[in-house]
N, C-alpha and C positions, 0 to 999 in steps of 0.2 A: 802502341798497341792497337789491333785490329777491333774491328767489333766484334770477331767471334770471339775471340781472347776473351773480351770482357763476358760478353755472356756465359763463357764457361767459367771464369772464376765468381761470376756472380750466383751460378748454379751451384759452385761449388762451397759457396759460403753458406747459400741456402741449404745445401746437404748437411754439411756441418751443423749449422743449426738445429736440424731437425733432429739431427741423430744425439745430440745431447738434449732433445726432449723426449725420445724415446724412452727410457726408463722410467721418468714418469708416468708417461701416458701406460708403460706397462703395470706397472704397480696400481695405480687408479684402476686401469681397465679389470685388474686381479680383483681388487676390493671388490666393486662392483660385481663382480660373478658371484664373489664369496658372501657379500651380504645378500643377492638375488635367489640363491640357492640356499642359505638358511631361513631366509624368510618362508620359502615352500617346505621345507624339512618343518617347519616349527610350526606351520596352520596343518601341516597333515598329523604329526604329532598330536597335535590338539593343546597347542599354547595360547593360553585366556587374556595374554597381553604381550605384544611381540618387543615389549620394551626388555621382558627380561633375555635379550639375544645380548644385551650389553654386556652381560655376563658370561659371555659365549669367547672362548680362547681359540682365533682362528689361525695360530701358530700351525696347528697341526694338519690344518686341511691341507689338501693336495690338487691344486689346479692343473690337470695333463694339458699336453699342448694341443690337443682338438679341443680344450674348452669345459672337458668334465671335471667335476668338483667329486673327490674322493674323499669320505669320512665325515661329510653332513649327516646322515640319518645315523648313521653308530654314535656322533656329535649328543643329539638329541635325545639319542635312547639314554646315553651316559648323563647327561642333565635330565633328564626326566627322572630317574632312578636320584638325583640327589637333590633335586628341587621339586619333588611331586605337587606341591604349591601353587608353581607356575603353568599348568595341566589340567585341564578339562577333560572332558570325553573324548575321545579320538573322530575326528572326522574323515570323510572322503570327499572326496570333487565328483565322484555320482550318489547323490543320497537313494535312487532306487530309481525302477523304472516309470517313467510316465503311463500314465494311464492309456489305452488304445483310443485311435483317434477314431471317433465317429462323426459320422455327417448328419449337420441340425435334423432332426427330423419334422417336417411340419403335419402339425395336427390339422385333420379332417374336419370337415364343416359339418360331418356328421358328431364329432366327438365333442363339438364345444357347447356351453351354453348360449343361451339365445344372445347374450349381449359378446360373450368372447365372440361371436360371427359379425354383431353388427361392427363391432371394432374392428376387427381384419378386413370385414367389407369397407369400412371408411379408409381404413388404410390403402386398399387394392386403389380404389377411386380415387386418392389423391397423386397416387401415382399415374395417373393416365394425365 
């Protein structure tokens, strides 16, 4: 046997291999989406303890093949309606707007009293 020979049946065993761990690595990688995307169905929901997702039957979800998770938030609303329990207030990911941003404004040597100036003077001067 040549060298190339070997290398291609040593490719070829490694092909082999891989492609009988492919199932797995699919199924894990499915889990993973499906625990990743009820975990955010259930904090937006407003679930007070995310332990109760154990109770969560992910038979029916639908993983498409771009990677979308189909039937988490109907998931949710359907436990929520029979474990009201597990539910707090409903949250979002923006609680509201931030306040507008303004710039410190510094107060005038005419606005302070006589020790607020001599403090800012000591400060001016240590800075030099």
């Amino acid at each position: 046997m040549s060298e190339d020979e070997n290398d291609t049946e040593a490719l070829r065993a490694r092909a082999d291999e891989l492609e009988k761990k492919l199932p797995h690595v699919l199924v894990s990688h499915r889990a993973q989406l499906l625990n990743a995307e009820l975990r955010a169905e259930a904090i937006r929901a407003g679930m007070i303890d995310l332990d109760g997702l154990k109770l969560v039957d992910t038979g029916e979800m639908v993983v498409a093949d771009d990677g979308r998770v189909d039937g988490a938030a109907e998931m949710m609303k359907g436990l929520r309606a029979r474990k009201p329990w597990l539910f707090g207030e409903r949250h979002s990911s923006s609680p509201g707007t931030p306040p507008p941003v303004r710039p410190a404004e510094r107060k005038l040597a005419t606005q302070m009293s006589y020790e607020e100036w001599r403090s800012a003077r000591a400060d001016l001067l240590k800075q030099r």
